[in-house]
Each structure stands twice: as structure tokens, then as C-alpha cells.
PAROLUM-651052 format. One line per field, with one value per residue (C-alpha): x, y, z negated. Coordinates in Angstrom, 3 decimals, m for minus. Each point is the difference from the previous one (the first is absolute). Last residue first. Example, Ala and Ser with C-alpha at 12.3 -4.5 7.8 and 13.67 -1.06 7.14 Angstrom:
BEGIN
east	[13.670;m1.370]
north	[m1.060;m3.440]
up	[m7.140;m0.660]
***
This chain:
BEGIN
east	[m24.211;m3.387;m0.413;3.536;m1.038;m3.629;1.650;1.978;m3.259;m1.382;2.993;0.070;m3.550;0.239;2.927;m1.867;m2.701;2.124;1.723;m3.411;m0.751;3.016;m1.168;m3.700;1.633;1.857;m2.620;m2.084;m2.620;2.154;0.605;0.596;3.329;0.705;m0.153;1.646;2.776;0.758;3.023;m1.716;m2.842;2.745;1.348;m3.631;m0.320;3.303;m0.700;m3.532;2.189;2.591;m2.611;m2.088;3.054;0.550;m3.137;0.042;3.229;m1.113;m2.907;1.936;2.033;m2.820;m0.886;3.496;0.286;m3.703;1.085;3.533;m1.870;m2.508;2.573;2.775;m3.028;m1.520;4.034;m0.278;m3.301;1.675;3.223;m1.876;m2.230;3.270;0.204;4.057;1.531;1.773;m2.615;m0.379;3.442;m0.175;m2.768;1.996;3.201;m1.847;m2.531;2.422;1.728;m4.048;m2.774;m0.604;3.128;0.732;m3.249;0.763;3.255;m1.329;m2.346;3.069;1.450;m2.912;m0.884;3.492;0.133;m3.238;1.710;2.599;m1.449;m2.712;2.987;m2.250;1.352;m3.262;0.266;3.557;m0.990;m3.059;2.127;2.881;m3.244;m0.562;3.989;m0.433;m3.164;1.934;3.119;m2.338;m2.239;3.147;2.020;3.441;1.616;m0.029;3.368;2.023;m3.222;m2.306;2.250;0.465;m3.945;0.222;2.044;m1.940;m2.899;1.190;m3.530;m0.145;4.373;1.043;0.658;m2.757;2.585;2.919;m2.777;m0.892;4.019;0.765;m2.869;m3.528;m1.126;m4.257;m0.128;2.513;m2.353;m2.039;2.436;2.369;m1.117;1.388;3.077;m1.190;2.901;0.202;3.566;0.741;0.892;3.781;0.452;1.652;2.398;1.865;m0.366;2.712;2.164;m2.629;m1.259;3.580;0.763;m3.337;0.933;m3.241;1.809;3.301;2.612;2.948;3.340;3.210;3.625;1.994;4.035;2.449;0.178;m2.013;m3.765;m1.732;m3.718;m2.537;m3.586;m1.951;m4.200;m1.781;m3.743;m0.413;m3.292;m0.327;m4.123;m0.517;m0.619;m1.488;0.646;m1.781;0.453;m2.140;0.075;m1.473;m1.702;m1.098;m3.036;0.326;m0.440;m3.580;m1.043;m0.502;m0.543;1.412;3.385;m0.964;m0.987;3.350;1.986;m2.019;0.549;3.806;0.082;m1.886;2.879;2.546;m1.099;m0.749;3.468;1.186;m1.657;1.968;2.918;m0.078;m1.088;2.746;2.886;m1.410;0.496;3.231;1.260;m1.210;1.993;2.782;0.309;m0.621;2.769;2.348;m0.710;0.357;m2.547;m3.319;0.372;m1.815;0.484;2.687;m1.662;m3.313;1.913;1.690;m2.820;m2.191;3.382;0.706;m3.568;0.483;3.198;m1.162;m2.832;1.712;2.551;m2.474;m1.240;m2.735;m2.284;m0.220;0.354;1.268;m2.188;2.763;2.861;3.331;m0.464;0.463;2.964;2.485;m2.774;2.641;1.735;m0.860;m1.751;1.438;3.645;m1.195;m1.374;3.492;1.987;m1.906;0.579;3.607;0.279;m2.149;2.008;3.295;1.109;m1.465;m2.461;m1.879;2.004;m1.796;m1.372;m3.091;m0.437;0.543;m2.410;m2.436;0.198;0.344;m3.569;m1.239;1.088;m1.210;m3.383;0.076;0.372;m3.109;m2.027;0.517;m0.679;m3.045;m1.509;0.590;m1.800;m2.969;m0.484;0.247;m2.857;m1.896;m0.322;m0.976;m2.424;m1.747;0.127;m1.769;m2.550;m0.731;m0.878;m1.935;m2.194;m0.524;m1.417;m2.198;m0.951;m1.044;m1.542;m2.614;m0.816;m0.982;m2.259;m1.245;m0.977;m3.195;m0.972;3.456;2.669;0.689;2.786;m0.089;0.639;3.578;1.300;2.718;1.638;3.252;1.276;2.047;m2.398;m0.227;2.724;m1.344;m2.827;1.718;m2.014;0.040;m0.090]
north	[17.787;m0.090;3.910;m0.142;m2.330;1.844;3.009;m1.340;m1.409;3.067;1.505;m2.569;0.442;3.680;m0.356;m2.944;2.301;2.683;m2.174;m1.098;3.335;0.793;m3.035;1.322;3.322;m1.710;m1.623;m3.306;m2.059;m2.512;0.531;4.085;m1.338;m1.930;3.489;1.846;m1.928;m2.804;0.150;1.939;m2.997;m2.278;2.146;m0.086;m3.773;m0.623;2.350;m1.773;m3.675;1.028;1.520;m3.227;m1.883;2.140;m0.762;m3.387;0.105;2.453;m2.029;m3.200;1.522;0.963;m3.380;m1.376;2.877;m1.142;m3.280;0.754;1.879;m2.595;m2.824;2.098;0.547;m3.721;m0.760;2.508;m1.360;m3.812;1.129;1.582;m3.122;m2.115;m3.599;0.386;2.876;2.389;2.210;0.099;1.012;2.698;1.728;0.077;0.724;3.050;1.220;1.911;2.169;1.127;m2.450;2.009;0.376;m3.702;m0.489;2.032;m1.224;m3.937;1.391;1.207;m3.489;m2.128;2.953;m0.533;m3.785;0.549;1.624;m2.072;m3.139;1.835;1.351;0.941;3.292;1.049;m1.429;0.851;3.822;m0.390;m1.407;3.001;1.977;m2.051;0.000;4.024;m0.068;m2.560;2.587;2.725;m2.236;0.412;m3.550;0.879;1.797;m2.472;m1.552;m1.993;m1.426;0.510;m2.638;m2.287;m0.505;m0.706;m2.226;m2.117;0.744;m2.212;m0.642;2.056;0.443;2.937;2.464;2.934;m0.106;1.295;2.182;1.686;0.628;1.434;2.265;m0.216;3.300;0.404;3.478;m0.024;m1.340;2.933;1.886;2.774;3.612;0.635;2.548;3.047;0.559;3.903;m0.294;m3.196;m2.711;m1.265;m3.310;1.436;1.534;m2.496;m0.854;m2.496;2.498;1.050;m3.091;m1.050;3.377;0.301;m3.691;m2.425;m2.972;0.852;m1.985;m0.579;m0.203;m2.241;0.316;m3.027;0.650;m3.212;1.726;2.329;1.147;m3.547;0.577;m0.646;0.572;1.347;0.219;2.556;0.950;m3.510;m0.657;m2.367;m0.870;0.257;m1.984;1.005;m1.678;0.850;m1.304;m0.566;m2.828;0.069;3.221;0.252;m0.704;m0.918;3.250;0.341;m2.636;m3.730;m1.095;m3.599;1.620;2.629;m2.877;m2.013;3.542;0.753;m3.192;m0.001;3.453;m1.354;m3.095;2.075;2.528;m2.945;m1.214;3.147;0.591;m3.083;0.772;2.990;m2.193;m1.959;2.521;2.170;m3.293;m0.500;3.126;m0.120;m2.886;0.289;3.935;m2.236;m2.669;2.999;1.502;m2.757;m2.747;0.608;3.249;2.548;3.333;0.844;m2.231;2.242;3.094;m1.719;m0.854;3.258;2.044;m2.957;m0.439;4.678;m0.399;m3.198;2.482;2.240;m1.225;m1.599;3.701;1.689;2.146;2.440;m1.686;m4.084;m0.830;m2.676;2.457;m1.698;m1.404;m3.919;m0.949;m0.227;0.720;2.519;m0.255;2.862;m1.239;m3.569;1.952;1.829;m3.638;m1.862;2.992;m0.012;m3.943;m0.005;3.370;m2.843;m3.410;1.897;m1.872;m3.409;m1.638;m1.558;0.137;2.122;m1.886;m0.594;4.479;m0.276;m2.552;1.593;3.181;m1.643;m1.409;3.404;1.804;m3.205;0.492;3.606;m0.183;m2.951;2.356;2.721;m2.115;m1.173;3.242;1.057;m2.371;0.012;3.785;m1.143;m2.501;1.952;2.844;m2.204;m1.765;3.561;0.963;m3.214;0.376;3.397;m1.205;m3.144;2.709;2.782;m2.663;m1.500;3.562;0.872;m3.707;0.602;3.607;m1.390;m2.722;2.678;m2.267;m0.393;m3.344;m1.377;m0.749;m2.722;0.132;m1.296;3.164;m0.089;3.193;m0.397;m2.789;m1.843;m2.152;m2.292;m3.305;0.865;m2.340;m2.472;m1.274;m2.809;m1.183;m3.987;m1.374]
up	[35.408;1.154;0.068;1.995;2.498;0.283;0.671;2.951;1.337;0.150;1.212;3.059;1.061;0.375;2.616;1.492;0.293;2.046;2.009;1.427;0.684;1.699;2.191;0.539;0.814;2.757;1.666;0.098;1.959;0.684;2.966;m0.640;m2.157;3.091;2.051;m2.450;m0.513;m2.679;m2.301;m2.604;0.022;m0.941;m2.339;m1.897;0.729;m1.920;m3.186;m0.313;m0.113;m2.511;m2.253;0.120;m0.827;m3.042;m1.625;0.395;m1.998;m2.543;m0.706;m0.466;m2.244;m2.010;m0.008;m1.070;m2.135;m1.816;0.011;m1.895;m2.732;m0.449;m0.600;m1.936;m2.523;m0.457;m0.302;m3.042;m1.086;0.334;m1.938;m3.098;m0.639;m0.929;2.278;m0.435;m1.981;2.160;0.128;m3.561;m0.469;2.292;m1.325;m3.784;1.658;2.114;m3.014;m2.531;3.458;1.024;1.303;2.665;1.096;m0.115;1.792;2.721;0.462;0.240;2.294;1.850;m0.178;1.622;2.800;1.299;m0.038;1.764;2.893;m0.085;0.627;2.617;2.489;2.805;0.520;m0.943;m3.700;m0.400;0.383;m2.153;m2.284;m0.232;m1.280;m2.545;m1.114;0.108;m2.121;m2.369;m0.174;m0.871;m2.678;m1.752;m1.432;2.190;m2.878;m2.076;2.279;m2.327;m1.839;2.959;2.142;m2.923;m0.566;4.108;m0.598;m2.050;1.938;2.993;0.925;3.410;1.287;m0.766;2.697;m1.271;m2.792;2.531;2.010;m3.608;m0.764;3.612;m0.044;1.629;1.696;m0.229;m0.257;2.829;2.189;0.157;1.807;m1.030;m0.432;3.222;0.670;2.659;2.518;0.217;m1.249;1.428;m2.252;m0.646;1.677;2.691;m1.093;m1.999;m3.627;m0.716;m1.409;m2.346;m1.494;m0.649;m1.804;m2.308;m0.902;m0.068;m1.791;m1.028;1.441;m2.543;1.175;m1.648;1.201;0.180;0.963;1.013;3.111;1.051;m0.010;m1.697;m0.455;m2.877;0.013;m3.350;0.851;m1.688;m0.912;m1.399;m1.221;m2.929;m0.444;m4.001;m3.132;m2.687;m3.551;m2.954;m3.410;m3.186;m2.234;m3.263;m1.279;m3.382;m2.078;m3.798;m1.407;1.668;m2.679;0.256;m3.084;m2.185;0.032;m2.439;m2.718;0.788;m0.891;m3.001;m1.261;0.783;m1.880;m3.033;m0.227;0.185;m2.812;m2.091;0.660;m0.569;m3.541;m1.012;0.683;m1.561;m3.217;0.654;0.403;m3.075;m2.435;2.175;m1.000;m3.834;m0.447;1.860;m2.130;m3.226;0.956;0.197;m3.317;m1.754;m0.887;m1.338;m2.340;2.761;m0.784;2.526;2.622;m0.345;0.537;3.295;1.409;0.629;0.825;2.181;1.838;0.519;1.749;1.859;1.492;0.225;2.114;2.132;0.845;m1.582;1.879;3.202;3.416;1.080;m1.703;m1.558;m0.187;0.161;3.492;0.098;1.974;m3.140;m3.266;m1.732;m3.242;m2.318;m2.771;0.044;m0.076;m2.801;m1.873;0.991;m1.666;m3.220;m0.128;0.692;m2.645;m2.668;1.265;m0.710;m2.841;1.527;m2.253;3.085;3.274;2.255;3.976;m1.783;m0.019;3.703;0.700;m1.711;1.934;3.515;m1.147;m0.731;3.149;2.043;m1.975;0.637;3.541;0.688;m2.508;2.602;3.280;m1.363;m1.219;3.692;1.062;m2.316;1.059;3.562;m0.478;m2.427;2.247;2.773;m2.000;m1.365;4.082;1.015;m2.527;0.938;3.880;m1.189;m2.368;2.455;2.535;m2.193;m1.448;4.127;0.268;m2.742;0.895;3.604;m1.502;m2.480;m3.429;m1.206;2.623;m1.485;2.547;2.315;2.591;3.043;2.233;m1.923;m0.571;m2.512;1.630;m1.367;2.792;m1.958;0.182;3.653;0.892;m1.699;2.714;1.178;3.038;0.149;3.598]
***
């Protein structure tokens, strides 16, 4: 493949590492007058540019003005008796016409207007017609008009032709002038949560009346308060248990639902809902797993773990990274999709282990609680069979007391 290295043809450097100076001159010094010199010639080009632009637009005025002129004074019979107060009258008109569209002052500030200027060509021309003995007096005005109307138009072709050369040299840089923004939009998308629901009911004949239901009304939650649920006075209210820490909410169990591999929707899921993508919602989706997991339900257990790494990730990655991570998920045989299934894989085997634990765990519980009512059931004198008493069973209840917040803190350190 052939690189085409043009491009760079208009980058215009004025501290190129490359460059060679002479062993007398400052290196540094060199590149600072360099630098000084591109950025003055750029400003002497751009003056000459809008100066030559300006210049064109006036002699393009003056040489309609001019032409207009000439055909006017054509348009006079020759020898008429009037052809001198026709002639007068066509050269004050000329002088004061305006340019139509064209504003009358050229500068568009302080100087001479069109007007004078074609004030000050006719008091130059008309003189020399006056004198002139080469034809009559009409045919010398043509003549000294289109003498001045070609060498105007001659000055703007050479003004033209500067300006387009000083245009096509200022194209061939790149300058700072040049950059500009292209396309820039923004479009967020977010989760619609209705916080009323509109139901419609017929009361009468032929008569609909419409009621909305306001979710969490300070009326409906009163009346249904009864007695009894209210708390006692010297009723102390718990800080809540651990558990709730780990709450999942109705949008994280929905995309903890997805099917494994259906990323595609999943992509759609965060897009109407981004505000499931928190490493809060993933904890809580984990934490559903373990539950799954030691119910036995092993599909959906790891179907669990598989979308809340697929949370974490996305929140890790921040909002620019999620398309960009899932798209190379979704792409067949890519690197990215065998370390994230390389992920899901270890996760789930360490819940399934820990599960395991928990399970074993458990049983042995079940089966120390068991002999320790059994031995409350006993009497004295089989309790003194076997070599035990009473204190040696409150004693027993006593470490298994101990035992069970130890292992209650280890739970929680785990989690």
C-alpha cells in the first residue's frame, strides 16, 4: 500500500527539531525569528488580501458607472440642437446616479464616495473633450471614456489576478484559522418513571369521570395504617439488617433476568435504563447468586454473576466505554470476550464453593442445636448416666452461643 505523504506539504513548521542552522548562529534564536517571520508574513498577506478585495469591488462599480456613461452619451443623436444641454444633463446624472445594491461609499467609512469619484473622472474629461479638434464634442467625451474604461479595466484584472494568487498561496498552509468544529451533539437518554397512574370509571349513566391514583398518597398511607402496626412507645426500632445493604431493585433483578450471551439486549437494557450500571446494583445481583446457588438453582445463579460483572465493568469503564466494551464482546473469537468469560468463570466457582461452605456449615449448626435439646429433655438421673449435669448443659448452650457470633462475623467480613 502506497502512503501519500501530501498532506503535510501545508503544515508550515517553525520549530522543526530537523532543522539545520549555521554552527554561528543560536539554534534557539534561529527558530524564534523563523517563527516571527511566517507569523508577519501571514498578516502582510492578509492585509493585502482584503485590501485587494475591496479594491476589486470598487473598480468593478466604477467601471459599470463608466460603461452606463458611454452608453448614454451613444444613445444622442449627433448634430442634434440640443445634443450640448442632452450631454450636460447625461454627465450630472452620471455624477449622481447610484451603484443599485452596491453601497455608495466604497470603505464603507471616511473618503470619497462613487459619486466623487465619477464627479472628479468628468471634470478631468470633459476639459480635455472641449479642446480636443478630433470629431465633435460628443465623440471626444466616448473617446476619452472608454480610453479611462480600459485602462481601469485593466488595473482590475491585474488586481484580480494578484488576489487569486494570494488566495491559492494561503491555501497551501494549515493555520489555526482553518480549524473548526464539525459535528457536535449530545443525546442522553433517561429511565421514565411514572409517579402516577390515570384509571377511568363510569359513576352513572352515560357519565365517565376520570381519577388519578397517586403513588404513595399521605391519605391512602394513613387510612390504611391500623393500630397495630404502629410501634410501641418503648419498642426500640432496629437499625435494619445486614441484608438490606445488599437489596436488589426491580430494574437490576429485570437485567439480572437476561438470558447469558444475549448482549444485544442487554446494550438496550442500559440504554433505557443507565441507571442500573452502579457497582451497587451488581453487589446486590451477587448477592441474589449466592442465594440461587444454595437453593440449588446453579443456571441461574451464574446467569446472575454473568450480568452483574457485566455492571461492574460498565461502571468501570465509565458512559464513553459501555458501547465500545460491548461491541467487542459481541464480536466473535475477540480477546475481550474470553477474559470476561475467564471472569464470570472464577467468580461463579468461588460462590459455588463458598456456598458450599455455608451449606456444610449450617448442617452442623442444625445437628449441635438438636443434641443440646435433646440433652434438655433428659432427667437428672439419665443426665448423671452419662456422666453429665445441668451446668454442663447450660454450658454447652453457652459455647454454641459464642460459636454462632463468631461465625456470624465471619459471614459479614466475607461478604
Amino acid at each position: 500500500m502506497v502512503v501519500d505523504y501530501s498532506k503535510w506539504d501545508k503544515l508550515e513548521l517553525s520549530d522543526d527539531s530537523d532543522i539545520e542552522v549555521h554552527p554561528n548562529v543560536d539554534k534557539k534564536s534561529f527558530v524564534r525569528w523563523k517563527q516571527r517571520d511566517i507569523h508577519e508574513k501571514r498578516e502582510v498577506r492578509h492585509h493585502e488580501i482584503e485590501t485587494l478585495k475591496a479594491e476589486n469591488l470598487m473598480n468593478s462599480n466604477l467601471l459599470s458607472r463608466i460603461q452606463r456613461l458611454i452608453g448614454f452619451l451613444k444613445a444622442v443623436p449627433e448634430g442634434a440642437e440640443d445634443e450640448k444641454v442632452a450631454i450636460d444633463t447625461i454627465l450630472k446624472e452620471g455624477c449622481a446616479e447610484s451603484g443599485g445594491s452596491v453601497e455608495e461609499n466604497p470603505a464603507n467609512g471616511p473618503g470619497p464616495t462613487f459619486s466623487d469619484m465619477m464627479k472628479s473622472l468628468v471634470d478631468q474629461v470633459e476639459p480635455e473633450a472641449s479642446q480636443s479638434k478630433d470629431g465633435s464634442y460628443r465623440e471626444a467625451l466616448i473617446s476619452k471614456f472608454e480610453a479611462h474604461y480600459k485602462r481601469l479595466s485593466e488595473l482590475q484584472n491585474a488586481c484580480v489576478k494578484k488576489l487569486t494568487d494570494l488566495q491559492n498561496e494561503e491555501a497551501k498552509h494549515i493555520t489555526s484559522d482553518d480549524i473548526h468544529i464539525g459535528f457536535d451533539s449530545t443525546r442522553v437518554s433517561k429511565a421514565k418513571s411514572p409517579e402516577s397512574s390515570v384509571s377511568t370509571s363510569h359513576k352513572g349513566k352515560g357519565k365517565q369521570v376520570q381519577e388519578i391514583e397517586v403513588l404513595n398518597s399521605p391519605s391512602a398511607s394513613s387510612s390504611e395504617k391500623t393500630p397495630s402496626e404502629e410501634p410501641d412507645a418503648g419498642q426500640e426500632t432496629s437499625g435494619g439488617d445486614e441484608d438490606e445493604e445488599y437489596k436488589t431493585s426491580p430494574i437490576a433483578q429485570e437485567f439480572a433476568a437476561i438470558k447469558m450471551g444475549d448482549y444485544q439486549k442487554c446494550l438496550d437494557f442500559i440504554g433505557k435504563h443507565p441507571n442500573v450500571v452502579s457497582e451497587e446494583e451488581a453487589d446486590g445481583i451477587l448477592f441474589d447468586a449466592f442465594g440461587k446457588e444454595m437453593a440449588g438453582n446453579h443456571a441461574a445463579a451464574k446467569r446472575h454473576v454473568h450480568n452483574a460483572l457485566l455492571l461492574q465493568y460498565c461502571a468501570r469503564l465509565g458512559k464513553d466505554g459501555v458501547t465500545m466494551f460491548f461491541r467487542k464482546i459481541m464480536t466473535p473469537g475477540h480477546p475481550s470476550l474470553g477474559a470476561f468469560m475467564q471472569d464470570v468463570e472464577y467468580t461463579y466457582n468461588h460462590i459455588k464453593e463458598r456456598s458450599k461452605v455455608l451449606l456444610e456449615e449450617q448442617k452442623n449448626n442444625t445437628e449441635e442445636v438438636e443434641e443440646i435439646v435433646n440433652l434438655e429433655e433428659l432427667s437428672e438421673k439419665e443426665l448423671a448416666d452419662l456422666g453429665l449435669s445441668k451446668e454442663d448443659v447450660e454450658r454447652f448452650k453457652s459455647e454454641q452461643v459464642e460459636r454462632d457470633a463468631e461465625e456470624s462475623a465471619q459471614l459479614a467480613t466475607n461478604k
